[in-house]
Structures are given as C-alpha cells and as structure tokens.
Backbone bond lengths (Angstrom), bond angles and torsions (degrees), N, CA, C in turn:
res aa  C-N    CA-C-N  psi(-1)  N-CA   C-N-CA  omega(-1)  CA-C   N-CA-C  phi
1 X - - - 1.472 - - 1.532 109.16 -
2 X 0.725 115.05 125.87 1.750 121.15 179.39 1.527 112.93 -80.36
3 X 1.358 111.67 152.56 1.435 100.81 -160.14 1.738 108.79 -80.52
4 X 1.317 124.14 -1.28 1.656 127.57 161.98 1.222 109.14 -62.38
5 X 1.232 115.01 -53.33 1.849 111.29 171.44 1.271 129.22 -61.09
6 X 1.569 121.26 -39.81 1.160 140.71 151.83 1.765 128.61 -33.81
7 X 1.504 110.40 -41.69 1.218 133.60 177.34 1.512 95.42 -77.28
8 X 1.785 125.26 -63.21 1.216 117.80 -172.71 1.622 127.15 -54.96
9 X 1.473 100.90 -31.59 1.661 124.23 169.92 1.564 99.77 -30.24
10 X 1.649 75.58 -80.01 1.734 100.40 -160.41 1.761 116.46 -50.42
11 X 1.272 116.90 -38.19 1.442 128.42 170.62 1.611 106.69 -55.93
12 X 1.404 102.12 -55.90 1.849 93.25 171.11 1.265 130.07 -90.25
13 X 1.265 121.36 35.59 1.219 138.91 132.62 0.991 119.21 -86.69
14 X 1.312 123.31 -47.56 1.411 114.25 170.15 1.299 149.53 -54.58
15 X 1.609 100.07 -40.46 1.127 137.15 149.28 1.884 125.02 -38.12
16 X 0.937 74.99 -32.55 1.618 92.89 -167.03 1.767 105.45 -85.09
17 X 1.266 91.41 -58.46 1.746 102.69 -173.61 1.303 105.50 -67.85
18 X 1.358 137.57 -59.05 1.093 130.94 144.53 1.470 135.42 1.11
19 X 1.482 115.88 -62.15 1.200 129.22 142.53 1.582 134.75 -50.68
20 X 1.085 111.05 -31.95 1.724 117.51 157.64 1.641 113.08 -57.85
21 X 1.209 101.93 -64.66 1.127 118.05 175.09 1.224 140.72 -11.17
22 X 2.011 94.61 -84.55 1.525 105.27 146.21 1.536 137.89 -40.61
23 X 1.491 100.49 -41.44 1.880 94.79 166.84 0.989 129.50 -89.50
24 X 1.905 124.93 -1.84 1.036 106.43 -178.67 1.941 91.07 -103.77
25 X 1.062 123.95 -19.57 1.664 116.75 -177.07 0.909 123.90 -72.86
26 X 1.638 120.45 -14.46 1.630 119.11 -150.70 1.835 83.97 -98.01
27 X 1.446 100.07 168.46 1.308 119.17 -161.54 1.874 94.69 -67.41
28 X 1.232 127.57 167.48 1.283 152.13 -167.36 1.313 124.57 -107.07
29 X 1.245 108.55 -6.88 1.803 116.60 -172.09 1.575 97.08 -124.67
30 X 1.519 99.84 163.02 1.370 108.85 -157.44 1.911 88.25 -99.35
31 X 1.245 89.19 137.77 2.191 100.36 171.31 1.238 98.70 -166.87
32 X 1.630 81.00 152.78 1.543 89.48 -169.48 1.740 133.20 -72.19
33 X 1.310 92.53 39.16 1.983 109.50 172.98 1.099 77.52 -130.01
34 X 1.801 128.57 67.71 2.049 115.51 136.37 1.526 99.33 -51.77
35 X 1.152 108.29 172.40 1.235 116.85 -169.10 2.137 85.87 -165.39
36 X 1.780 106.03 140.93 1.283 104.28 -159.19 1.913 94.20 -142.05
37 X 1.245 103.13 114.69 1.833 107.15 179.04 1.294 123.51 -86.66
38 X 1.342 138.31 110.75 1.795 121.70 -172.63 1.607 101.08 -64.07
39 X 1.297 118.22 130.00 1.285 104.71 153.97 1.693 134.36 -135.51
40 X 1.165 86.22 127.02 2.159 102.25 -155.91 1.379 96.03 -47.79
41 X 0.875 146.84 -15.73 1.618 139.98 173.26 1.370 114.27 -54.80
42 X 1.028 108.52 -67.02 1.483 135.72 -175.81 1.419 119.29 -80.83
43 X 1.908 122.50 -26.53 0.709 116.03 -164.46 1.798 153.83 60.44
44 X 1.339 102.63 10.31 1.512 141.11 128.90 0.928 153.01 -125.51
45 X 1.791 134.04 -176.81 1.323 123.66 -171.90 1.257 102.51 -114.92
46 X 1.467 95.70 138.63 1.489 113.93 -156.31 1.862 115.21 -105.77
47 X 1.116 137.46 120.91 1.747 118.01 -177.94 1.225 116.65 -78.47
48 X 1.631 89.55 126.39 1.674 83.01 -167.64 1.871 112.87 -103.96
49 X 1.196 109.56 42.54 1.753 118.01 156.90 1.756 112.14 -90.70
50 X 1.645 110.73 -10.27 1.290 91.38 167.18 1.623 103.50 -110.49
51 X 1.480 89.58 168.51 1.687 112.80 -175.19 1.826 104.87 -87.79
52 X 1.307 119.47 -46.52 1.080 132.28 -150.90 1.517 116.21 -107.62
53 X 1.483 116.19 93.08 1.568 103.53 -168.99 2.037 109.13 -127.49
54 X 0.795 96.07 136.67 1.837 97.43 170.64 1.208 117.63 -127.70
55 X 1.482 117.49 -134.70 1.786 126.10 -172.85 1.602 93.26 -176.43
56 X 1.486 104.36 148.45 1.047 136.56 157.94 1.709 134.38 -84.37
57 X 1.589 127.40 113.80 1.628 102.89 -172.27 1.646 107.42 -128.34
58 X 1.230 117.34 -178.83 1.385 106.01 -173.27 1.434 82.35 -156.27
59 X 1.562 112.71 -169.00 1.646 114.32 -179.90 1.133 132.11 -76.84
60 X 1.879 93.44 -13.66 1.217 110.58 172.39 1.343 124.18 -82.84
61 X 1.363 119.51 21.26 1.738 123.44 164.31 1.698 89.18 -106.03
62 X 0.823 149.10 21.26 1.503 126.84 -176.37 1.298 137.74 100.16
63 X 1.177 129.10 -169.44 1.348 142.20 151.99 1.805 102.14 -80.14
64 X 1.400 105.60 122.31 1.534 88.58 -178.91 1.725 102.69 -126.26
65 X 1.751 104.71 146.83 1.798 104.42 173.32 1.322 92.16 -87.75
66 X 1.266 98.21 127.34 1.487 141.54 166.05 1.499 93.45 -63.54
67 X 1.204 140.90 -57.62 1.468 141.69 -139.88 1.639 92.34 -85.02
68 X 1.501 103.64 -46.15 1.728 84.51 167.40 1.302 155.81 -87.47
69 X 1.839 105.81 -14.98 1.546 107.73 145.43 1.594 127.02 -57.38
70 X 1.504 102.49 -34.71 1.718 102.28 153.61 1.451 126.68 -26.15
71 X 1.603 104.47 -77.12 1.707 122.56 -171.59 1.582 105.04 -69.62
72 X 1.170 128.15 -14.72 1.711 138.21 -179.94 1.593 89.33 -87.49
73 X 1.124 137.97 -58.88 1.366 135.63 -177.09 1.845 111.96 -58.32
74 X 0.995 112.01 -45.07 1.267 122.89 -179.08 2.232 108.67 -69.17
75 X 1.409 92.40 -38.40 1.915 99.98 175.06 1.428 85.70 -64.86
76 X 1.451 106.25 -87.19 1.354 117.55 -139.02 1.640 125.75 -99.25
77 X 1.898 107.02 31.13 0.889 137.15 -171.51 1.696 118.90 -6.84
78 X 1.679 102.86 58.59 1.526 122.37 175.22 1.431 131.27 -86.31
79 X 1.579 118.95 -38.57 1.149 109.45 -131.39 1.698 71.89 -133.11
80 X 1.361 117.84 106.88 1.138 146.82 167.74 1.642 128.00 -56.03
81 X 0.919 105.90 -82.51 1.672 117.40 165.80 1.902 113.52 -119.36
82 X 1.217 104.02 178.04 1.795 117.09 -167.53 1.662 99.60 -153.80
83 X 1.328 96.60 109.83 1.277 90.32 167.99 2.176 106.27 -101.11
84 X 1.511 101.56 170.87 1.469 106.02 -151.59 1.497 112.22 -142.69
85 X 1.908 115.78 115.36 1.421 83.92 -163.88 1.522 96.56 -98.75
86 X 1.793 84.49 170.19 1.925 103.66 -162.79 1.168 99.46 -115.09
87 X 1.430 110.89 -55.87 1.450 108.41 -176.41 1.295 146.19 -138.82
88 X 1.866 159.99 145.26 0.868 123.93 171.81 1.326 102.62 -149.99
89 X 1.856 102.93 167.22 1.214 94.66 -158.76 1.538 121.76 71.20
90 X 1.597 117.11 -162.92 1.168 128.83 -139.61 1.569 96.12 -102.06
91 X 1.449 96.95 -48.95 1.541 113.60 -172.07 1.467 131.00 -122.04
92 X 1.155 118.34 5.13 1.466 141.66 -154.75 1.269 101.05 -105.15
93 X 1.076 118.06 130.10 1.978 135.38 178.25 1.498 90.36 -126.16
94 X 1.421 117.28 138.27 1.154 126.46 155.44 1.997 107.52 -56.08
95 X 1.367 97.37 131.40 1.437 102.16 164.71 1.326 118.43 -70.67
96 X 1.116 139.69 16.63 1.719 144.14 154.33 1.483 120.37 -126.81
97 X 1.069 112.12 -6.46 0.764 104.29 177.29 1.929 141.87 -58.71
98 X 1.551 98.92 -30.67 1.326 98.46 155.96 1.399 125.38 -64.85
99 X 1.044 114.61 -50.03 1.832 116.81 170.10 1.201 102.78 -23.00
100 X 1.482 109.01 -68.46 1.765 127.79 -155.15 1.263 113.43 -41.33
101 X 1.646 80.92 -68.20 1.779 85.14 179.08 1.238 127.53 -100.50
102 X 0.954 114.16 28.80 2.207 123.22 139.18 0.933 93.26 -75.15
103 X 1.528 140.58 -55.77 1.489 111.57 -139.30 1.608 98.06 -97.94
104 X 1.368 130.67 -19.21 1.289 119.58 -168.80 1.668 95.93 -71.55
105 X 1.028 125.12 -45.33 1.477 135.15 -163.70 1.934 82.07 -55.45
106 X 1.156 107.54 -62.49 1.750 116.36 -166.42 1.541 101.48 -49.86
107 X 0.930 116.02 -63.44 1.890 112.05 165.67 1.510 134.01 -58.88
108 X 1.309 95.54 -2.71 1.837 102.64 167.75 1.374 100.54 74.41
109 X 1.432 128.95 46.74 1.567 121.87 147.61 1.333 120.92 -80.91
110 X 1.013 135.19 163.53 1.867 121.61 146.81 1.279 92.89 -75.23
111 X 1.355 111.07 136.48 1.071 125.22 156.93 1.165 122.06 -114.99
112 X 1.315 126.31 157.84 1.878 127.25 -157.72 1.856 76.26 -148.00
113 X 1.692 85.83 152.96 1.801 106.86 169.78 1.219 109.22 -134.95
114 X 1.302 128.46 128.61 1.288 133.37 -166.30 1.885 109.78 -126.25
115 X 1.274 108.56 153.73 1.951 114.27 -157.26 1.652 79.92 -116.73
116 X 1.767 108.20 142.82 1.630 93.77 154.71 1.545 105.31 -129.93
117 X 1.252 80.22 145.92 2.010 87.88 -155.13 1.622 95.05 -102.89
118 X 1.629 102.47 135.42 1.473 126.96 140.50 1.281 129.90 -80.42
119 X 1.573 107.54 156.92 1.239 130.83 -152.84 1.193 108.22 -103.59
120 X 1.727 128.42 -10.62 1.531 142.25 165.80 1.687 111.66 -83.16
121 X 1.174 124.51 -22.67 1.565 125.52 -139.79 1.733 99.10 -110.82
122 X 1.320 133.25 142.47 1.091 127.56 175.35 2.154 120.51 -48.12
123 X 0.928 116.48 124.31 1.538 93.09 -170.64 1.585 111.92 -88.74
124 X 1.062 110.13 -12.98 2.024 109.10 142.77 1.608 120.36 -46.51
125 X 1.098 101.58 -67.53 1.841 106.77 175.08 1.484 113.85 -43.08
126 X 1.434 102.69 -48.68 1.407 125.56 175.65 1.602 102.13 -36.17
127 X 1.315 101.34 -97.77 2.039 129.93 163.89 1.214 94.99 -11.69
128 X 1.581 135.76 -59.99 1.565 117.99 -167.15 1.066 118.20 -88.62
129 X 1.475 128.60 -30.86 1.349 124.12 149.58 1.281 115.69 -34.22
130 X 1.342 148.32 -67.29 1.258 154.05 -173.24 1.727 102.39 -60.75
131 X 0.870 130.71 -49.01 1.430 139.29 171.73 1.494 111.60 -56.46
132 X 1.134 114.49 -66.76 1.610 115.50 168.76 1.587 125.89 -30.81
133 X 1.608 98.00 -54.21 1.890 108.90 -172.07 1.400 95.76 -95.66
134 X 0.961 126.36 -41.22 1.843 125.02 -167.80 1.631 105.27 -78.69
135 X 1.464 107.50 76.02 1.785 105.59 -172.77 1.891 90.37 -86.03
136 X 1.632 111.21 115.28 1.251 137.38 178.34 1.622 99.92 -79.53
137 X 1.738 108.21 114.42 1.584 95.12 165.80 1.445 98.60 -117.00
138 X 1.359 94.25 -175.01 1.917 105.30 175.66 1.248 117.92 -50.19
139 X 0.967 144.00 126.10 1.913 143.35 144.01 1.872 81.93 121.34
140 X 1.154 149.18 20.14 1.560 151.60 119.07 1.693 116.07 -31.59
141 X 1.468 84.28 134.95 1.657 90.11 156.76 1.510 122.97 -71.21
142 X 1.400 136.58 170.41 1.601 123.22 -176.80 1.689 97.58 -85.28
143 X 1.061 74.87 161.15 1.955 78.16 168.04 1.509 125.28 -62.92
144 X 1.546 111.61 137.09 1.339 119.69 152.31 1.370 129.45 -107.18
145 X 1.739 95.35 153.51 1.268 103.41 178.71 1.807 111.69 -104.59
146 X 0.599 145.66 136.46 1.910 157.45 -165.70 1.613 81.58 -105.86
147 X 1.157 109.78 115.10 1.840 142.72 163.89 1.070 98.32 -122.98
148 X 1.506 135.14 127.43 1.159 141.50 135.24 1.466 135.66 167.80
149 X 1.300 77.36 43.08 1.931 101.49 163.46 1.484 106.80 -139.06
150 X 1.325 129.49 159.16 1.191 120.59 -179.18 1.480 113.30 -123.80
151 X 1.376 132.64 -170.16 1.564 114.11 -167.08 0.983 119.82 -93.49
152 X 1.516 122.29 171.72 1.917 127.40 -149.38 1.572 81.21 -100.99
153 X 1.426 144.37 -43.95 1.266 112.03 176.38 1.969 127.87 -127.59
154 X 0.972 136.11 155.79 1.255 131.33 -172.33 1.942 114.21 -23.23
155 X 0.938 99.60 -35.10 1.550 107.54 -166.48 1.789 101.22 -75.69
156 X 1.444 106.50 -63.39 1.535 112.34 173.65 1.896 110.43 -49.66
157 X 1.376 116.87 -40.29 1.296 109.82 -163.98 1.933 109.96 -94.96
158 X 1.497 97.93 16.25 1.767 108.45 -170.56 2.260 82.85 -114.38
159 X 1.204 116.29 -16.45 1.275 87.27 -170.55 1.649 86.95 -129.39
160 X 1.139 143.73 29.58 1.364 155.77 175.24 1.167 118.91 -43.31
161 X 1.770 93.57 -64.82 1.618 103.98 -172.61 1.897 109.68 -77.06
162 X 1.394 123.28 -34.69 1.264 139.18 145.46 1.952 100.15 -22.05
163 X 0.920 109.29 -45.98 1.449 120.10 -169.86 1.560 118.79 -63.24
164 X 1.546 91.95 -85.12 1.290 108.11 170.15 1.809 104.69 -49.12
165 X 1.002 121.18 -23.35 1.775 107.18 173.10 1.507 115.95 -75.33
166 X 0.806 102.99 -12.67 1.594 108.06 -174.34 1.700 107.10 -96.30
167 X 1.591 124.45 -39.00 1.678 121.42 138.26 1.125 122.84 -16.23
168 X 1.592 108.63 -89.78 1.236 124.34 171.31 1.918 129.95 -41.08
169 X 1.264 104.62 -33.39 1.231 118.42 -178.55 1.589 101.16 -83.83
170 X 0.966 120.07 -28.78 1.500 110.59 160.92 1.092 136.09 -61.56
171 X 1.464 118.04 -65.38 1.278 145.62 -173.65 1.702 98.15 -55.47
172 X 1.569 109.89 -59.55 1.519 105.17 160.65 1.707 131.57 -16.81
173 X 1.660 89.89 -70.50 1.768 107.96 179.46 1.820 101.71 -58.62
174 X 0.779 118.53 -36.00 1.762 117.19 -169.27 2.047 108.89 -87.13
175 X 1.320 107.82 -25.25 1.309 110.30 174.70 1.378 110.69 -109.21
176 X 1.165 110.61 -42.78 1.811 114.89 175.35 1.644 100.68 84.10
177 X 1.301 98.04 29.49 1.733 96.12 157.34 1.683 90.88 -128.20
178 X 1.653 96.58 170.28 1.484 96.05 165.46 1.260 110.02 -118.20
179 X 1.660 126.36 118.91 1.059 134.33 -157.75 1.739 113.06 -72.65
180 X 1.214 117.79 177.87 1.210 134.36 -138.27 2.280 100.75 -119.14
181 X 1.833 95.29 105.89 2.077 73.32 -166.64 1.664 87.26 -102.12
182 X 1.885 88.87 136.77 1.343 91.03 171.31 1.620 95.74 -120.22
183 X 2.194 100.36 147.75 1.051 110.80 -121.26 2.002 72.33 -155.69
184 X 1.376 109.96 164.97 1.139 131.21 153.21 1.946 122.60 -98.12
185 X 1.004 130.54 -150.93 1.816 128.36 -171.91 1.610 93.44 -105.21
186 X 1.430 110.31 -51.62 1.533 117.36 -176.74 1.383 116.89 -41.22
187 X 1.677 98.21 -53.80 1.606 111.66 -141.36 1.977 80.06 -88.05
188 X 1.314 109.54 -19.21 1.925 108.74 -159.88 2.153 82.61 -69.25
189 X 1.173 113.05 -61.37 1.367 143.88 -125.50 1.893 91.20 -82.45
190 X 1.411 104.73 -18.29 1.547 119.45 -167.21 1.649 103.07 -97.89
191 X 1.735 108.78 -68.08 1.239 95.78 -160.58 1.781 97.75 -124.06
192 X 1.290 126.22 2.19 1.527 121.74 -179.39 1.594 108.42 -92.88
193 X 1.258 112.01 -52.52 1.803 119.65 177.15 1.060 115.34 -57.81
194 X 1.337 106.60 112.66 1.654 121.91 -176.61 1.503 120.74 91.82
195 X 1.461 109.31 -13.43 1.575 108.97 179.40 1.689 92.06 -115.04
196 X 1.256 122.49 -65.94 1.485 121.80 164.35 1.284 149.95 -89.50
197 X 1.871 100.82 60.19 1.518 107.60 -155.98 1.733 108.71 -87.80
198 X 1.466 98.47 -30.09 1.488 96.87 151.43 1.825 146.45 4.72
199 X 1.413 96.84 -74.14 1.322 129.95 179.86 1.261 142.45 -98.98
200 X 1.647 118.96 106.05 1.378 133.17 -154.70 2.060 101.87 -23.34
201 X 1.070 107.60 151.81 1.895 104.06 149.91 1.025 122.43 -138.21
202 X 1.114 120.02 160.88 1.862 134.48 -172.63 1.819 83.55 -127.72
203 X 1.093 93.49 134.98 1.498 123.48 179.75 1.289 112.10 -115.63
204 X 1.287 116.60 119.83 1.789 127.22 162.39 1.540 111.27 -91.94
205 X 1.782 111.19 102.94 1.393 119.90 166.05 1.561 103.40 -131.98
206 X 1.092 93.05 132.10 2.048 108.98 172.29 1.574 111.70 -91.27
207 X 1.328 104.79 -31.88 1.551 95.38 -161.66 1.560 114.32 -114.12
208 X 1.166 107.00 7.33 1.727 109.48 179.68 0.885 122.57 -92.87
209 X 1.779 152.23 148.99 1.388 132.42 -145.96 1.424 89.73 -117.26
210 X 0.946 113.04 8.74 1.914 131.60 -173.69 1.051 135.80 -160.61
211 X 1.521 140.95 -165.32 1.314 132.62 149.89 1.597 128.26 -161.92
212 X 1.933 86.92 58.62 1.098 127.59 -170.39 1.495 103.52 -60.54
213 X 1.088 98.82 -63.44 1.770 108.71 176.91 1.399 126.71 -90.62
214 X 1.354 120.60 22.76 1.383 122.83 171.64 1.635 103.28 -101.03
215 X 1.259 101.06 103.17 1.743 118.51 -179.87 1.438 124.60 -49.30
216 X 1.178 130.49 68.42 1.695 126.98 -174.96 1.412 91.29 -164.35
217 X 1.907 98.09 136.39 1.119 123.78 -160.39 1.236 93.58 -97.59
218 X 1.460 137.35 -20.58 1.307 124.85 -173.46 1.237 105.10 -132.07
219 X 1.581 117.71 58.39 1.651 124.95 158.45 1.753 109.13 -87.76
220 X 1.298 97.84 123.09 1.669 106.05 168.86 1.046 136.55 -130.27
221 X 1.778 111.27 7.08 1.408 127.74 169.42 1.437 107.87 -135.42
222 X 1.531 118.78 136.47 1.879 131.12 169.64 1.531 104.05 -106.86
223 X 1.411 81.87 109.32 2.018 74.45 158.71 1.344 103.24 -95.27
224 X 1.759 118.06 129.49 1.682 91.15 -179.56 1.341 87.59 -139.92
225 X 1.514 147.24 31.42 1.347 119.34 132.25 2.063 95.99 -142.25
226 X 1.101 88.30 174.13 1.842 121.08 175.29 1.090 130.69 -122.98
227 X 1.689 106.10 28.68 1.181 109.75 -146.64 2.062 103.06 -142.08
228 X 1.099 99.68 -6.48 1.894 121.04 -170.69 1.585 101.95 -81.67
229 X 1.528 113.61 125.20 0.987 133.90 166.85 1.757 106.29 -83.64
230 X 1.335 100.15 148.72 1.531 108.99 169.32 1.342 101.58 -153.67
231 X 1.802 116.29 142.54 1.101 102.88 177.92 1.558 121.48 -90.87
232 X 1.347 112.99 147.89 1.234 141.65 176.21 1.394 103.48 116.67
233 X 1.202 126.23 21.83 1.433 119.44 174.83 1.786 113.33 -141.30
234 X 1.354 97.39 114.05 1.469 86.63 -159.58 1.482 122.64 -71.65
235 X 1.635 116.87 2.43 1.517 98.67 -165.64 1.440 79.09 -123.02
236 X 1.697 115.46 176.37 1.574 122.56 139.51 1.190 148.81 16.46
237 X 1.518 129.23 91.47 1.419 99.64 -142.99 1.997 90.37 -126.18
238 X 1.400 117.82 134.58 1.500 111.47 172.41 1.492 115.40 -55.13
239 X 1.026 118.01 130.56 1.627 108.94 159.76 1.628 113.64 -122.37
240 X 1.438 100.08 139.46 1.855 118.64 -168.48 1.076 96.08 -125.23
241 X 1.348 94.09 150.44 1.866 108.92 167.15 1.254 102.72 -139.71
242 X 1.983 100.50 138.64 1.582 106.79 168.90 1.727 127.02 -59.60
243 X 1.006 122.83 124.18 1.304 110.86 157.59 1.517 144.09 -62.75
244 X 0.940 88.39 78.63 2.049 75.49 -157.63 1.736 109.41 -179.70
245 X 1.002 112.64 -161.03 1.525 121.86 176.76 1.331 109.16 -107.12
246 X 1.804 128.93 164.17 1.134 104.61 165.65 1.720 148.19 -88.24
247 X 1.483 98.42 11.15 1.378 126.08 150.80 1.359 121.99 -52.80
248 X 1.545 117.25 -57.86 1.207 120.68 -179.80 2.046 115.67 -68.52
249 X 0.981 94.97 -32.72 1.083 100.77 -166.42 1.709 106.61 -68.87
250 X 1.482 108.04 -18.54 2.029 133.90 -174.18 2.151 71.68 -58.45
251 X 1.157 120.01 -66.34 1.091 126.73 -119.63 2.186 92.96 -95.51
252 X 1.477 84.19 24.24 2.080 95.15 156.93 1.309 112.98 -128.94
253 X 1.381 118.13 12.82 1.524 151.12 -164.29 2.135 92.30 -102.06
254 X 1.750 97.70 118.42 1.509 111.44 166.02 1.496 100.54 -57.34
C-alpha cells in the first residue's frame, strides 16, 4: 500500500467514526441547539440529538442489493430499521415487496411495513389487503398506515378521517397493537388532530431544523429529507429518525 492510500484509509476512518460518534453521543431530546452534520456517505445532513435513524423504500427505489446496505450498516453502523411498502388500496401489493422484506428480516434490520390508503376504496378491503400480504412476525415494527393525501371529492374528504379509523381500527383488532399513521403537517393538522389523537405519528418535514413547534404529543418518527443516498439502492432514499431513547423505541417492537 503506498503511503497516499494509506493517508486516504486512515482519514476515512476517521472521518467516519467521528461521524458515528457525533450521532450516537449527542443528547436525545429535541432543544432548541439542533445541531445538523453533512455526511458524504449518504449525502445529507443528518441531526445528530437522535440515536436511532433508518429509511423508508417502496418499488419505486428499485431493485435493491441487499448485501450492500448490509456491509454499509456493518461500516457505518447508521441505518437502524427500514420500513417497506406492502400495500395500497384495495388490491395492490407492492411488486417488491416480498423480496424486501425477506431479505431485510435476513440481514437483521427491524423492519416495519406500511399500507397507503385511499380516499375512494372501502377501508375494510383496504385493512385486509394489508393484513393478508404484510405477514407481521415477532421482533417487527407495528404497522403503518401512509395518510397523506386527502379526498378527490367533498363527500370522500368529509368522511376521510371516519375512514382511515376504521383501517386502523382493524388492523389494531387483528394484531393487537395500534398501528403507527404516517402523515404530513397539512393532512395531521386537517383531519387526524382531535379526531385521531390516539395513535403514534411519523411526520414528513424537509425543511424544519426541528420540531419544536409542531403540536402532537405522540410524534415518534421525522422524516426530514428525500434526498439520502445509500449504497445498493440506486435512486433517492427517505431518511427517519426515532424520537426517543432506545428503550422506548423496544416498545414499537411486535
């Protein structure tokens, strides 16, 4: 090895651990000194007050090698859990979705499966569709529900949230957790607050350096960019972080 390569080695190791470091040491609760690290791996900036961060994929990232979000997890010991979508609508299975989640389970992620529900479609039909393909085993995240469009006409978007409770209220009775709605500020602030305060949320924000002032007592997931590369996946990849400790977080765990 020549000592130019040697030098570059050693810098990205350093580089690297360093970067662990900061996100896994820095304190865990949200105040108003967030504090945010770029990191060239991934290709965004990441907050480093939480401990606990993953990504979200659907079919629309690709065909993805499993073997190399593996060996990226194992370097740069980041990317925690993956949630995976299964289903939507009435009748619709993601076309990767079986792959996905064999193999994430096979590589030791948590893996989570998430439904994204329409505002035309019975939300019973919905619930068993998602129940049917999304076979939930032990050491799983609970189920999600994908909220965040609202309905194409007055009638669908006056009995919506009525809707989505009756999803959720299923999937509940058949798993005996109460699943998890992930939601945008609009769609939370319109038809979930105050009718579905109940039920954990994962929030999709890109542009806030926090979420100091987003009012919900039971937020426990940030999606806050759409924009993170990881390798083995060739397009765009979400990245989330838990809110919480890693105790709490045991306790969204089948």
């Amino acid at each position: 090895m020549t000592l130019k390569k040697f030098i570059q080695n050693t810098w990205k190791l350093w580089y690297k651990g360093m970067v662990t470091s900061l996100i896994v040491m820095c304190p865990i609760f949200v105040s108003d000194g967030q504090s945010w690290i770029f990191d060239k791996d991934y290709g965004l900036e990441l907050p480093t007050i939480y401990q606990i961060h993953g990504i979200d994929i659907s079919r629309h990232n690709g065909i993805i090698d499993w073997q190399k979000i593996n060996e990226d997890r194992i370097e740069n010991n980041l990317i925690k859990f993956i949630f995976i979508k299964a289903t939507e609508g009435g009748d619709l299975v993601d076309s990767n979705f079986e792959t996905n989640w064999a193999k994430a389970k096979e590589h030791g992620f948590t893996r989570g499966a998430y439904h994204f529900f329409v505002s035309y479609t019975d939300p019973k039909l919905q619930a068993l569709n998602f129940i049917i393909n999304a076979k939930h085993e032990k050491g799983d995240f609970v189920p999600v529900l994908d909220f965040e469009n609202n309905g194409r006409t007055n009638k669908e978007r006056k009995e919506l949230s009525k809707n989505v409770k009756i999803w959720l209220e299923t999937v509940e009775k058949y798993l005996g957790v109460k699943p998890i709605i992930y939601t945008n500020k609009p769609i939370f602030r319109e038809y979930i607050k105050g009718k579905l305060d109940e039920y954990p949320i994962w929030v999709a924000d890109y542009y806030s350096e926090n979420l100091n002032n987003f009012d919900c007592e039971n937020l426990i997931l940030w999606q806050h960019s759409d924009k993170g590369k990881v390798p083995g996946i060739r397009e765009n990849v979400d990245f989330n972080v838990f809110l919480g400790t890693p105790h709490k977080f045991q306790k969204f765990i089948l």
